[in-house]
C-alpha positions in Angstrom: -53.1 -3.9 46.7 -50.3 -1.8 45.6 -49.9 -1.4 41.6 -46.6 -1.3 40.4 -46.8 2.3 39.1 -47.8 3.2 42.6 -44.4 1.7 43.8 -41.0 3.8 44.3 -37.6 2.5 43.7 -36.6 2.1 47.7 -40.1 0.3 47.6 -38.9 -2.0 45.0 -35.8 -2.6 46.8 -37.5 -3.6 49.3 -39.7 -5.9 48.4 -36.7 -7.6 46.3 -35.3 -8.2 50.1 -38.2 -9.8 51.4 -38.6 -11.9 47.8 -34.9 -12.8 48.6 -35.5 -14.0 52.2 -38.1 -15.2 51.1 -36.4 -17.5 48.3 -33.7 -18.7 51.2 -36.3 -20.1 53.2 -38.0 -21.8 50.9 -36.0 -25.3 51.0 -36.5 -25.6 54.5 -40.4 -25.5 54.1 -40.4 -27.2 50.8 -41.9 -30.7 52.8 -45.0 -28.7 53.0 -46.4 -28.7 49.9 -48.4 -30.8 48.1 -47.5 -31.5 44.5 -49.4 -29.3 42.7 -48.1 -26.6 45.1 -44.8 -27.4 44.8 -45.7 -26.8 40.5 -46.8 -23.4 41.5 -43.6 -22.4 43.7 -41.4 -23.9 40.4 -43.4 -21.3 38.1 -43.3 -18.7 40.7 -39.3 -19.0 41.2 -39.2 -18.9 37.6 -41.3 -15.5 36.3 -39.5 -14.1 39.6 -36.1 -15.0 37.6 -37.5 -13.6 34.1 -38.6 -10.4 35.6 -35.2 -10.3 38.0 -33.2 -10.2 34.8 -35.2 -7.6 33.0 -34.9 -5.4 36.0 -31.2 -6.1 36.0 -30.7 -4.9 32.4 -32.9 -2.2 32.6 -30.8 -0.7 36.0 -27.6 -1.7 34.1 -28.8 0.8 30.8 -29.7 3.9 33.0 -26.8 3.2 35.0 -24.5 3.7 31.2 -27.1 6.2 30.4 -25.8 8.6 33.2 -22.1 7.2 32.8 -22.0 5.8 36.4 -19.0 3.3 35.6 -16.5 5.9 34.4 -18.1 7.9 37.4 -17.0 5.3 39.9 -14.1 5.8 42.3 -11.7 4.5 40.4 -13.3 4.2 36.8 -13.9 1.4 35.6 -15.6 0.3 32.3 -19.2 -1.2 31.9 -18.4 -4.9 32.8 -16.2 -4.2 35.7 -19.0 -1.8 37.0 -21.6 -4.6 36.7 -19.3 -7.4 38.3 -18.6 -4.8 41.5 -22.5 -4.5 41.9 -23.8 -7.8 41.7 -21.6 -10.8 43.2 -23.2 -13.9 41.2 -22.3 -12.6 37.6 -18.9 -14.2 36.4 -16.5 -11.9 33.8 -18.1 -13.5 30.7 -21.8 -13.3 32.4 -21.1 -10.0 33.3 -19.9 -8.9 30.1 -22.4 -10.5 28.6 -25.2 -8.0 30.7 -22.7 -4.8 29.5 -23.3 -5.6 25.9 -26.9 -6.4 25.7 -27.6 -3.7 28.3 -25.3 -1.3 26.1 -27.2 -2.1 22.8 -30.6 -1.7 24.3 -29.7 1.9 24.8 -29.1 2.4 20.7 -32.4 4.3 19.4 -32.9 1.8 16.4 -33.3 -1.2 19.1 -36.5 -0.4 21.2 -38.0 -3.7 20.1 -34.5 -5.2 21.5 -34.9 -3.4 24.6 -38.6 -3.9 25.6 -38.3 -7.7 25.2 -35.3 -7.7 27.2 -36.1 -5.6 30.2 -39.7 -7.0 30.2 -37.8 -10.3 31.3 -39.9 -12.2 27.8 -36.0 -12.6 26.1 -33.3 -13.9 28.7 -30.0 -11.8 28.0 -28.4 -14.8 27.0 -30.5 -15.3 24.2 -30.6 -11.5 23.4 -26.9 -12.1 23.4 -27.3 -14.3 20.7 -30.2 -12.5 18.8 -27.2 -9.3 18.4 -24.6 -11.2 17.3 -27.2 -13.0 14.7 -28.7 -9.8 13.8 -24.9 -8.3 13.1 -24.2 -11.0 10.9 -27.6 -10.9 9.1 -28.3 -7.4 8.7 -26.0 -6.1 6.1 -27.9 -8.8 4.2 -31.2 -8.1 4.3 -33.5 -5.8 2.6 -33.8 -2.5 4.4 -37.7 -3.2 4.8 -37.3 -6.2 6.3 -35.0 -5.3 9.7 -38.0 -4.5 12.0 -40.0 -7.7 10.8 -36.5 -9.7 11.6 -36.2 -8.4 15.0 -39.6 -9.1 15.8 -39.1 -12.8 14.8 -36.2 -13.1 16.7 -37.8 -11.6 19.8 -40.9 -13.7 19.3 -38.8 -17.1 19.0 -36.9 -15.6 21.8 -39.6 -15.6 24.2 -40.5 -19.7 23.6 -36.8 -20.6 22.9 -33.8 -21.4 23.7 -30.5 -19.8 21.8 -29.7 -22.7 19.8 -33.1 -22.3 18.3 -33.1 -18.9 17.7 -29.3 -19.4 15.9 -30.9 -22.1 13.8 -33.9 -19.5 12.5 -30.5 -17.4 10.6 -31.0 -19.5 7.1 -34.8 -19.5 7.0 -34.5 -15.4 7.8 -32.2 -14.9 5.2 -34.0 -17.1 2.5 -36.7 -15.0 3.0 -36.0 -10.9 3.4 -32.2 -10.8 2.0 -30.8 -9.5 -0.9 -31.8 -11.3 -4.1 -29.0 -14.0 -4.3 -28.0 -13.9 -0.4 -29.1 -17.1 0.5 -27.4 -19.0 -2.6 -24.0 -17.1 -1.9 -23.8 -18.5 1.5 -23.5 -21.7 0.0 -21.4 -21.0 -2.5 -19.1 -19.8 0.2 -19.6 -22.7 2.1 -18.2 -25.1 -0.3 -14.9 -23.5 -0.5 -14.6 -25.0 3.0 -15.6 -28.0 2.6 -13.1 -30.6 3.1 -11.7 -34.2 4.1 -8.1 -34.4 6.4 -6.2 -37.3 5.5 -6.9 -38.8 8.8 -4.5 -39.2 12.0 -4.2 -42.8 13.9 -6.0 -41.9 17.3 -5.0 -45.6 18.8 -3.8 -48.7 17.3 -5.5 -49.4 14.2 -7.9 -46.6 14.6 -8.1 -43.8 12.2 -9.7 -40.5 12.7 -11.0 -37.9 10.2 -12.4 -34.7 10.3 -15.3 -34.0 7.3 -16.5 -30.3 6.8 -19.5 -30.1 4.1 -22.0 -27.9 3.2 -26.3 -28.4 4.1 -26.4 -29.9 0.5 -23.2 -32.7 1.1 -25.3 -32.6 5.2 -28.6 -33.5 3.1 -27.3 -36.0 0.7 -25.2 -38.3 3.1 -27.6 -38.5 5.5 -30.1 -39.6 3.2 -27.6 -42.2 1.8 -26.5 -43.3 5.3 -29.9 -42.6 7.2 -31.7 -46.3 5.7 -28.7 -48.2 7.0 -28.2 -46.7 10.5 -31.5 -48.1 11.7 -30.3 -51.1 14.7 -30.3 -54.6 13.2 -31.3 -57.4 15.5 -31.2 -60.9 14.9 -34.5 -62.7 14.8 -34.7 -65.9 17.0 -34.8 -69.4 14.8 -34.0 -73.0 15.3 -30.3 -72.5 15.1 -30.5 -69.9 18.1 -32.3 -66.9 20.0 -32.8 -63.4 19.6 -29.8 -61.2 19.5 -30.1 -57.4 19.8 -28.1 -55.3 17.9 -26.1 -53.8 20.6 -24.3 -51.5 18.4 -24.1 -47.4 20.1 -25.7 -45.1 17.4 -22.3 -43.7 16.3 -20.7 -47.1 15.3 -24.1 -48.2 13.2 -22.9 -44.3 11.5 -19.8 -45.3 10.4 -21.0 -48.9 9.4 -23.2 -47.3 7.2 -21.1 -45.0 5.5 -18.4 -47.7 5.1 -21.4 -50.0 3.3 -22.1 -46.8 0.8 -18.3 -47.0 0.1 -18.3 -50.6 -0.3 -21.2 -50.8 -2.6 -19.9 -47.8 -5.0 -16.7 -49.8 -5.2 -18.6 -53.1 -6.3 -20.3 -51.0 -8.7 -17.3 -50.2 -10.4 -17.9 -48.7 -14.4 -21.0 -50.1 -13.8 -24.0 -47.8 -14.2 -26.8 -47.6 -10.9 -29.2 -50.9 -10.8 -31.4 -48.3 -9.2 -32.1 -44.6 -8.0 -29.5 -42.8 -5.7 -30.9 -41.7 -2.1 -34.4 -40.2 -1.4 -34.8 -37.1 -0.3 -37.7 -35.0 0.7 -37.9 -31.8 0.2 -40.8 -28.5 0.4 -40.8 -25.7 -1.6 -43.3 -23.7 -2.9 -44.1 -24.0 -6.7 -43.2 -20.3 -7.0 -40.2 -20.6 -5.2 -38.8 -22.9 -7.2 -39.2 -21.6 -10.7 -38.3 -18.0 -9.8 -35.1 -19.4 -7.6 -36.5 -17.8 -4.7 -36.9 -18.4 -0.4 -35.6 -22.2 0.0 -36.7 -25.3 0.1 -37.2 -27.2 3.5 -35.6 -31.2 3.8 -38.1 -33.9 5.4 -37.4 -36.8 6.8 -34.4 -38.1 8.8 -31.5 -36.1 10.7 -32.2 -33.2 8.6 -35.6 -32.4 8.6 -36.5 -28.5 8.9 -33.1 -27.9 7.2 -33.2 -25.5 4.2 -31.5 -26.0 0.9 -31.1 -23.2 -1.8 -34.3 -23.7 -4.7 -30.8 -23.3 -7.4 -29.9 -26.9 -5.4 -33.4 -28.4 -5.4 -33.3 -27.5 -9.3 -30.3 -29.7 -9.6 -31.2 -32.1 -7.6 -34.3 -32.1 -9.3 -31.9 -33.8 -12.6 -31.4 -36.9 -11.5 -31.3 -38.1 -7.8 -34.7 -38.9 -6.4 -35.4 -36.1 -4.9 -39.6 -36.2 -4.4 -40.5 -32.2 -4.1 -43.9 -31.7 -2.2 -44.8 -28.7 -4.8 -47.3 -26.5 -2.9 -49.4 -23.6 -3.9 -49.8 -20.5 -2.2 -52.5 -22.1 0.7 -49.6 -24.4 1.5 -51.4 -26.7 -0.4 -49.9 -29.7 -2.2 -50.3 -29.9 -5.5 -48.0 -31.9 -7.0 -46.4 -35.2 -5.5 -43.2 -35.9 -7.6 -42.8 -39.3 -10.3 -39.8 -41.1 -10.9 -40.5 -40.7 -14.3 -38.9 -37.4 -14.1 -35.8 -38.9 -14.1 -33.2 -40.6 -16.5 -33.2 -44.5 -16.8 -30.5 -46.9 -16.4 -31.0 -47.5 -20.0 -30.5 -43.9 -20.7 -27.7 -43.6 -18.8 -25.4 -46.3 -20.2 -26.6 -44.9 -23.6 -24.7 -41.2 -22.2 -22.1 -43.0 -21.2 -21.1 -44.3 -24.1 -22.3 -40.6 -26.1 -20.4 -38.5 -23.9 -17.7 -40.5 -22.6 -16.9 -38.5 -19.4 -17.9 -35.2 -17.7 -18.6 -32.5 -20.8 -17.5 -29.6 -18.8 -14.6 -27.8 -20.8 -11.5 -29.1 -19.8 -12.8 -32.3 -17.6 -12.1 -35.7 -17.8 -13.8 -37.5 -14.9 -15.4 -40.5 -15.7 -18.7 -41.3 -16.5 -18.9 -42.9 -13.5 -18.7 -40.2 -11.2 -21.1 -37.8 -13.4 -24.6 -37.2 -12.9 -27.0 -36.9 -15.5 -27.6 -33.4 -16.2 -31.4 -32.1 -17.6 -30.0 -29.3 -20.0 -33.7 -27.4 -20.0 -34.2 -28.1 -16.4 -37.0 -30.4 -15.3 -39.0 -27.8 -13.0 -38.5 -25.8 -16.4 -40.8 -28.6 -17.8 -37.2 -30.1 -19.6 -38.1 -33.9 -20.3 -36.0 -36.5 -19.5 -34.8 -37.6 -23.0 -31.4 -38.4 -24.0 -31.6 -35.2 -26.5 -32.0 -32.8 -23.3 -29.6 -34.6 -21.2 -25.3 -34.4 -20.5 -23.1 -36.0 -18.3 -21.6 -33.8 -15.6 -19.4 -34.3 -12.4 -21.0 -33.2 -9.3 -18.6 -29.8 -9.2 -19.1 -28.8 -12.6 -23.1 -29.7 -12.0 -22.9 -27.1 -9.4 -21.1 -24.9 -11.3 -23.3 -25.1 -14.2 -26.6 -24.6 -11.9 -24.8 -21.8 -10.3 -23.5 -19.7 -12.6 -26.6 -20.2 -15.0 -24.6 -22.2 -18.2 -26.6 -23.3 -21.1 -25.5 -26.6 -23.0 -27.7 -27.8 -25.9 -26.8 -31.1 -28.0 -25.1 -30.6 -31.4 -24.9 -33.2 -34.2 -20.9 -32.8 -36.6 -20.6 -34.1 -40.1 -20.5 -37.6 -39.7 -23.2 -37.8 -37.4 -21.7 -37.9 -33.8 -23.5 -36.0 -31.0 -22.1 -33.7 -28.9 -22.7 -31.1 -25.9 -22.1 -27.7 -26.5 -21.9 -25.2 -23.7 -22.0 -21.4 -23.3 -20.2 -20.6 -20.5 -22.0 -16.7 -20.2 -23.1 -16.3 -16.6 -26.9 -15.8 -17.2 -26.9 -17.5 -20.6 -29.5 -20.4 -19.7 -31.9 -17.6 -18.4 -31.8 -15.8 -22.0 -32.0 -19.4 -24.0 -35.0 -19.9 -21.9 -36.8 -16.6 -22.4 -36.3 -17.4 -25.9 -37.9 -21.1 -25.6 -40.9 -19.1 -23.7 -41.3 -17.0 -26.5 -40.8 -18.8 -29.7 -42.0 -22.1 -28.6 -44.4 -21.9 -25.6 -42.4 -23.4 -23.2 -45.0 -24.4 -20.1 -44.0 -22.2 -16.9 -46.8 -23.5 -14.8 -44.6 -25.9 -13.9 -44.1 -29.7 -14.1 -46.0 -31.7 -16.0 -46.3 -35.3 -17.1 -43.9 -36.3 -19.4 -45.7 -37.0 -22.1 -47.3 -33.4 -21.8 -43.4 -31.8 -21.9 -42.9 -30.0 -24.8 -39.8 -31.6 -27.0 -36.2 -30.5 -25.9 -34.4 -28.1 -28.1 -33.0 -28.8 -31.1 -29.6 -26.7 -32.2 -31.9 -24.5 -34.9 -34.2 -24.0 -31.8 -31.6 -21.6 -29.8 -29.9 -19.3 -31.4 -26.0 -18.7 -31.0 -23.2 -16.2 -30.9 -21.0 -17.3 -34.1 -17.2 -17.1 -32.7 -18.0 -16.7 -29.1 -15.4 -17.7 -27.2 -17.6 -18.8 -24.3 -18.9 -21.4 -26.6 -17.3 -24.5 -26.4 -17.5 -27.8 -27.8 -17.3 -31.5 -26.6 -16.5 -33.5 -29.6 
């Protein structure tokens, strides 16, 4: 049998005619086969295809190599030349064979161009894989740009583009920059938005909502317990009834009900937790704000969220952190106990009033309750470690690394105070490390958490004008 090396191009060629007559015969003789045959012909057909489209990029990259499209009588550039030469290739598809074909020739893409004109990455998804890796790459650690393309080759190989275009976050988590993976979503809320709604037909309303994976992860995990179908149960008054509902409509039932029971709710402060929701992360990650966490459960599982968002998160929703260790083993399953009461939250509301952000007013209703030593800094859950905040300053205070402590005036009324240096909780908690032994081996039971801070506990800059006061 002839080996490939042992074949010419006009011997190639060749055979490609008699694989192509081949091919157009087939569905006339396709009674023949028994089923497991007709399995064999699929998978033939199919590693044919793969290889087909490797060739074609690899005769499309020596064909720029030697500048045989500005050589053609007239010129014409690289996807007109590929368009003349092979009939079943659209514009876009053709264009589509110029570009990958054209950036497998760049010296600093071999791993690129061996996947592609081995037929293992489809030029479709190699399509995708540059326009990922232009994005990505002025992100990541120098170091890290070979690894990256060998993931996205390897996923490449098993699946399809819409995969390989979800792999960008968990990439980017891992071998960017320090802070890369937290700035995409910081950008990503200044898009975030809700149109006032058009009427689409009589008494129909439509609106168009654009949030970030944290406003994804949270709404889902409010709506997801309430989307499940609801049949009636057969009794003496009548039979079964399914719930006929299509899975969209249950959606929007859903997130009416949320709406309906935060309205009820009123000044009132929550009869009970806010919405689950899972989420991994590796102890390390989250105390040194690194890599990401991964959401389980629901619409969003495999999802990633920032570890400065699960730190947050970590104040007062229940949120239950699967906290592994460096096997990927679990090793601790979160409490509720990590998080403020009802009792201690009508107690905040009537200490801080509303939001103790400088400047804000929202009520106490719409404020979370904030753990000013964070909890996955082993911050307990008492009133003295704790502050109201609105869910964009609770960002913004996670974010841009605030500190708040609690301060006590004259007559004996307690108040936050907040330092509104970028970086200032990092230095109050370097100085908690060192002066009072703060555990960094991260949560523990409550009543193993060290005491929160007092005001003599953190030193201050007198005068500072970052400092500001909530009286």
């Amino acid at each position: 049998m002839t080996t490939a090396t042992e074949l010419t191009y006009a011997d190639c060629v060749d055979r490609l005619r008699a694989a192509q007559e081949a091919a157009a015969a087939l569905p006339s003789v396709v009674w023949q086969a028994t089923g497991a045959e007709l399995g064999a012909g699929l998978q033939a057909l199919g590693e044919l295809s793969a290889v087909a489209e490797g060739a074609e990029a690899a005769i499309t990259i020596d064909a720029l190599d030697r500048g045989e499209p500005a050589a053609s009588n007239p010129p014409v550039n690289n996807r007109e030349w590929v368009m003349h030469h092979h009939r079943r290739y659209a514009v876009a598809g053709a264009g589509t064979l110029a570009t990958v074909a054209d950036a497998c020739r760049d010296s600093r893409h071999t791993i690129l161009r061996d996947a592609v004109t081995s037929g293992r990455v489809s030029i479709a998804t190699a399509m995708v894989i540059l326009k990922e890796m232009r994005l990505l790459k002025p992100h990541l650690n120098p170091d890290a740009v070979d690894t990256v393309w060998h993931a996205y080759m390897t996923l490449g190989e098993r699946h399809d583009a819409r995969t390989v275009r979800r792999l960008r976050d968990e990439l980017l988590a891992r071998h960017g920059h320090d802070g890369e993976f937290d700035d995409t979503e910081d950008r990503a809320k200044k898009g975030e938005s809700l149109t006032l709604g058009k009427e689409i037909a009589p008494g129909l309303w439509e609106y168009v909502l654009r949030i970030t994976r944290e406003g994804r992860a949270c709404l889902e995990a409010a709506i997801g317990p309430l989307t499940a179908p609801t049949p009636t149960p057969a009794d003496e008054h009548g039979p079964a009834e399914p719930d006929l509902r299509p899975h969209d409509l249950r959606r929007a039932h859903a997130l009416l009900a949320v709406i309906g029971r935060a309205q009820k709710a009123g000044d009132k402060t929550w009869s009970s937790t806010k919405a689950q929701i899972f989420v991994q992360i590796t102890l390390e990650d989250l105390q040194n704000k690194a890599g990401a966490g991964s959401l389980l459960g629901g619409l969003t599982t495999g999802e990633l969220v920032t570890p400065d968002t699960v730190r947050r998160w970590a104040c007062d929703a229940t949120i239950i952190p699967t906290l592994l260790n460096t096997c990927g083993e679990a090793v601790d399953l979160g409490r509720a106990e990590r998080f403020f009461t009802p009792a201690q939250i009508k107690r905040l509301w009537l200490r801080d009033r509303h939001c103790t952000y400088p400047g804000c007013d929202a009520p106490a209703a719409w404020t979370d309750a904030h753990h000013l030593i964070h909890w996955a800094d082993g911050g307990p859950s008492d009133l003295t470690n704790a502050a109201l905040l609105c869910q964009r300053h609770h960002t913004t205070v996670h974010s841009q690394r605030y500190h708040g402590w609690i301060e006590t005036d004259p007559h004996g009324r307690q108040h936050v105070v907040w330092d509104r240096t970028r970086g200032a909780y990092d230095h109050a908690l370097t100085r908690l490390d060192t002066g009072r032994g703060l555990d960094r081996d991260g949560p523990t039971h409550p009543s193993q958490r060290p005491s929160s801070p007092t005001a003599e506990a953190i030193p201050r800059a007198s005068g500072d004008d970052n400092i500001w006061h909530r009286q």
